[in-house]
C-alpha positions as semicolon CSV with decimal commas, in nm:
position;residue;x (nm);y (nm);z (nm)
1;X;-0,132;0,195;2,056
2;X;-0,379;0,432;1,897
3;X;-0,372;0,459;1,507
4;X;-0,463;0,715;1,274
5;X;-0,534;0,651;0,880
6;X;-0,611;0,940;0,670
7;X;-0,705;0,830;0,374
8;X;-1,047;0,682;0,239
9;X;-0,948;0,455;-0,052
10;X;-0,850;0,124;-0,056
11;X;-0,470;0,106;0,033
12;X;-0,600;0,270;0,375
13;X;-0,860;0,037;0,459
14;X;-0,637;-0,258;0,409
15;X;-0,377;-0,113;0,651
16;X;-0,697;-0,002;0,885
17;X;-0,780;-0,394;0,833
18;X;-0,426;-0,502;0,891
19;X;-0,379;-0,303;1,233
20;X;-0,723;-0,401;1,384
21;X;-0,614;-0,742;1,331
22;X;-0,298;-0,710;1,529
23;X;-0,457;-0,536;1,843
24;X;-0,432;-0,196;1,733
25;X;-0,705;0,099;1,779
26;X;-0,769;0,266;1,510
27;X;-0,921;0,570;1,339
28;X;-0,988;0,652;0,999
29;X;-0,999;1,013;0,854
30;X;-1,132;1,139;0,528
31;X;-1,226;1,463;0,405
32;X;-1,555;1,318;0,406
33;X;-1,590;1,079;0,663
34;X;-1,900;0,979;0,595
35;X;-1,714;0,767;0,301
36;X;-1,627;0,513;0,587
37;X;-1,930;0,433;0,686
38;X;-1,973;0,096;0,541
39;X;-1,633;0,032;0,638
40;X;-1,703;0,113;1,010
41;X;-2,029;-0,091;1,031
42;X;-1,809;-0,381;0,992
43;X;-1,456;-0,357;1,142
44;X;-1,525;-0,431;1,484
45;X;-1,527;-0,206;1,825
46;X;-1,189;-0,087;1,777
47;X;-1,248;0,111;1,473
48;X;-1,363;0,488;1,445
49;X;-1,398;0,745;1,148
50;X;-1,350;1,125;1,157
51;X;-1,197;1,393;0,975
52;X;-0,843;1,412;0,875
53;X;-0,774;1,613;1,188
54;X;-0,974;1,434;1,418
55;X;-0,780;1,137;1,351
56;X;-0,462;1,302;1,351
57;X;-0,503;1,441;1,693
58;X;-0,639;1,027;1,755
59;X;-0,341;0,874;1,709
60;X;-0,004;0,814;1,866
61;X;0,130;0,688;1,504
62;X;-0,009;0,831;1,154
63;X;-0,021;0,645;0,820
64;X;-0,045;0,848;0,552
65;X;-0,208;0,694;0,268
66;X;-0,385;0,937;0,054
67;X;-0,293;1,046;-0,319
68;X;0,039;1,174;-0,392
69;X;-0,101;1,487;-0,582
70;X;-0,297;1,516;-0,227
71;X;-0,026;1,433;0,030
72;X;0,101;1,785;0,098
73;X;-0,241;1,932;0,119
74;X;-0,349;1,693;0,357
75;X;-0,021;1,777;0,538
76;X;-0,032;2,146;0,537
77;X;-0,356;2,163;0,638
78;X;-0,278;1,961;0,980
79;X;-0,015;2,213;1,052
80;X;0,081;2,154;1,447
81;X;-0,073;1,817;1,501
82;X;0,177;1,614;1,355
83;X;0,416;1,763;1,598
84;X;0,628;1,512;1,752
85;X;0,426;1,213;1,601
86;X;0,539;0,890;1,356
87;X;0,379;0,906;1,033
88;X;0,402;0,622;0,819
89;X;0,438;0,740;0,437
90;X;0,278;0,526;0,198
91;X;0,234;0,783;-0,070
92;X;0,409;0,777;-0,422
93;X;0,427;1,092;-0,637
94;X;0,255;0,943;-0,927
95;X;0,139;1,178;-1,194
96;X;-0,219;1,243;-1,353
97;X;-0,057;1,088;-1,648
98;X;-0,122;0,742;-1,839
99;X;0,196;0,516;-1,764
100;X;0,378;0,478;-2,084
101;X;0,501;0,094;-2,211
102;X;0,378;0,048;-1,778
103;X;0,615;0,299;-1,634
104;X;0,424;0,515;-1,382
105;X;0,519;0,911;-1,448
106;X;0,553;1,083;-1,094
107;X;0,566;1,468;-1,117
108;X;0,877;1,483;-0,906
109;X;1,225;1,400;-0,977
110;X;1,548;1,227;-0,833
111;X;1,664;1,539;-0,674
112;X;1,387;1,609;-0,434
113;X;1,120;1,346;-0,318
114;X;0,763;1,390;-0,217
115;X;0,831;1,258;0,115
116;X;1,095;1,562;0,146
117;X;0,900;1,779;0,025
118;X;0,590;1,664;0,357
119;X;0,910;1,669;0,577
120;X;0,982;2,039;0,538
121;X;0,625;2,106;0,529
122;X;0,588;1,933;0,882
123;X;0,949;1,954;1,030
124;X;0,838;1,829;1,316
125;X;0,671;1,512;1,238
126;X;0,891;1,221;1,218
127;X;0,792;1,066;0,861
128;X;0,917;0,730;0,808
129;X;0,864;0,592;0,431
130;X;0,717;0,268;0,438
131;X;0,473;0,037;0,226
132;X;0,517;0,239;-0,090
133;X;0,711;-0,024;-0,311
134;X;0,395;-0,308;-0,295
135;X;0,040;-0,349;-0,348
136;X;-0,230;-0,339;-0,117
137;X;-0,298;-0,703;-0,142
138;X;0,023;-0,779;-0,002
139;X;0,040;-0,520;0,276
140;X;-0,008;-0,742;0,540
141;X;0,104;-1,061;0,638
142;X;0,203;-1,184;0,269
143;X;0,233;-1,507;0,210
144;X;0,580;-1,646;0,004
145;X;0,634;-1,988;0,196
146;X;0,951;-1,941;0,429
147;X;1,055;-1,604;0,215
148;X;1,001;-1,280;0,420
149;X;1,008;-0,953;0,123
150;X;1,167;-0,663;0,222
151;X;1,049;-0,350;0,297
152;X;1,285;-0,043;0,238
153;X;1,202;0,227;0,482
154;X;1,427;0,536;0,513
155;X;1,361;0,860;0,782
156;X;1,528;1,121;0,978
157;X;1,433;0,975;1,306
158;X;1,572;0,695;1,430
159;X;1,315;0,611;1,727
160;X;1,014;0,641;1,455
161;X;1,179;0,406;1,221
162;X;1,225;0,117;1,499
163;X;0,821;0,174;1,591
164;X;0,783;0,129;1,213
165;X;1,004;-0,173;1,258
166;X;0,788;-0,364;1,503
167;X;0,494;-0,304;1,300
168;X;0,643;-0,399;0,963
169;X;0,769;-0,713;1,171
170;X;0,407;-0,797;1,273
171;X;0,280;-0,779;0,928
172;X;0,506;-1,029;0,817
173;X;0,806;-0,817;0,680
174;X;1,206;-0,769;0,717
175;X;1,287;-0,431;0,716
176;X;1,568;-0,257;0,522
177;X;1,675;0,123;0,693
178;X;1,802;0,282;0,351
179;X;1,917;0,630;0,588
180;X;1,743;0,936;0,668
181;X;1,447;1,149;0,451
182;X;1,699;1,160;0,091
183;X;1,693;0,766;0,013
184;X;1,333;0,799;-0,040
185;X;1,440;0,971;-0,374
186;X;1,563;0,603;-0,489
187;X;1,296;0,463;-0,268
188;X;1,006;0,631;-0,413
189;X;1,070;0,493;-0,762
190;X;1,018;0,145;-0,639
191;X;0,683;0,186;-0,688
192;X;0,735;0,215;-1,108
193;X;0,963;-0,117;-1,109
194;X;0,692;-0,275;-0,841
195;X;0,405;-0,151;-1,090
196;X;0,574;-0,277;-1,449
197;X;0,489;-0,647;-1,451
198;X;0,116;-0,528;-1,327
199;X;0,091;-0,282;-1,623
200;X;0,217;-0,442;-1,847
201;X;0,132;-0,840;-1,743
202;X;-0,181;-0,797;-1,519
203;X;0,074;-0,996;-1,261
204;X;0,067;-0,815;-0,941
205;X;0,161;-1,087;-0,695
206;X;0,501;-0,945;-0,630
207;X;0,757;-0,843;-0,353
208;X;1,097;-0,717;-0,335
209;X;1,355;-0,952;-0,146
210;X;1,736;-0,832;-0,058
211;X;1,981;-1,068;-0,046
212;X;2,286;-1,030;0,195
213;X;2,628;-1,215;0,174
C-alpha cells in the first residue's frame, strides 16, 4: 500500500519511519518540500517528498499530521482528492496558548471536535482518529514488556477504521473503536491528560491501557 504524510515536523517523520519499516511506500508532503530533504537522503528507496497535494493524490491511505491550527487549511485546500480515501487523524486542536499548571488549551470545545470540523470540510474522505492520545516516541512498536496500550480510534466509516486496525496492529497496538466522527470530542482531550505528567514532570514515557472484565 501507498502512503501519504503531509506534514513536515517530527510526529510525521516518525510515522514516515514507522511505515517504511513495515513494507509500506511512502510519500511525504509539505508546503515546502524541500524541508524533507535530509529526511529523504536517508530513508531508503521507498520514500518520496512532494507537496501536500502531490502526496495526497500518492497515496491510497493519508495521515494527517500537521498542526491543529493548520489541519483544516491543509484540508480545504485538497478539496476533491481526499475523495473516497482513509485519512489517519493525528491532529489535536491545541491552542497558541502556554498550558496552564500542564493542561494543554485547545481552541475548540466538547461540543464540536476538530476532527468534525475536517469531516464536514471533506465529507467524502473517510477520517479515522488515530495516534492523537501519545507521543511520537511511542508511535510505533512501543515497548511495555507483554502490555499492548490502547489506541482509541473513532470514525464514520467502518471499512477505514479496520485498515487503521491492521496498521495500528503492526505497530504494536490494540485498538479501541470509540463509534463514529462525535467520540473524538472525548477522544481529542486525551491528548491534555497524555501531556500532564510531561508538562508538569518531564515524564513522557506513557500509554493508555483499557482494561476489560
Amino acid at each position: 500500500m501507498k502512503i501519504g504524510v503531509l506534514g513536515s515536523g517530527e510526529v510525521g517523520k516518525i510515522l514516515a519511519n514507522g511505515f517504511l519499516k513495515h513494507g509500506y511506500t511512502v510519500q511525504r508532503g509539505s508546503r515546502d518540500p524541500q524541508k524533507l530533504k535530509d529526511w529523504l537522503a536517508t530513508a531508503g528507496t521507498k520514500a518520496s517528498i512532494g507537496s501536500f497535494e502531490e502526496a495526497a493524490k500518492f497515496g491510497e491511505m493519508l495521515v494527517l499530521a500537521v498542526k491543529g491550527t493548520a489541519a483544516e487549511s491543509v484540508i480545504r485546500s485538497l478539496g476533491t482528492t481526499l475523495n473516497g480515501k482513509v485519512v489517519i487523524d493525528v491532529t489535536n486542536p491545541i491552542a497558541d496558548k502556554p498550558p496552564v499548571n500542564g493542561v494543554l488549551q485547545f481552541f475548540t470545545t466538547l461540543d464540536h471536535s476538530l476532527m468534525e470540523k475536517m469531516q464536514n470540510t471533506a465529507p467524502q474522505a473517510h477520517f479515522v482518529k488515530a495516534f492523537s492520545s501519545v507521543g511520537g516516541a511511542l508511535m510505533v512498536n512501543p515497548e511495555f514488556g507483554a502490555v499492548r496500550p490502547t489506541m482509541f480510534i473513532c470514525g464514520n466509516d467502518n471499512g477505514a477504521k479496520s485498515k487503521v486496525k491492521e496498521i495500528l496492529g503492526k505497530f504494536g497496538w490494540d485498538s479501541e473503536d470509540m463509534g463514529a466522527v462525535e467520540a473524538a470530542r472525548a477522544i481529542e482531550p486525551l491528548c491534555m491528560l497524555w501531556c500532564i505528567p510531561g508538562l508538569r514532570s518531564n515524564q513522557w514515557m506513557h500509554a493508555f491501557k483499557l482494561l476489560k472484565k
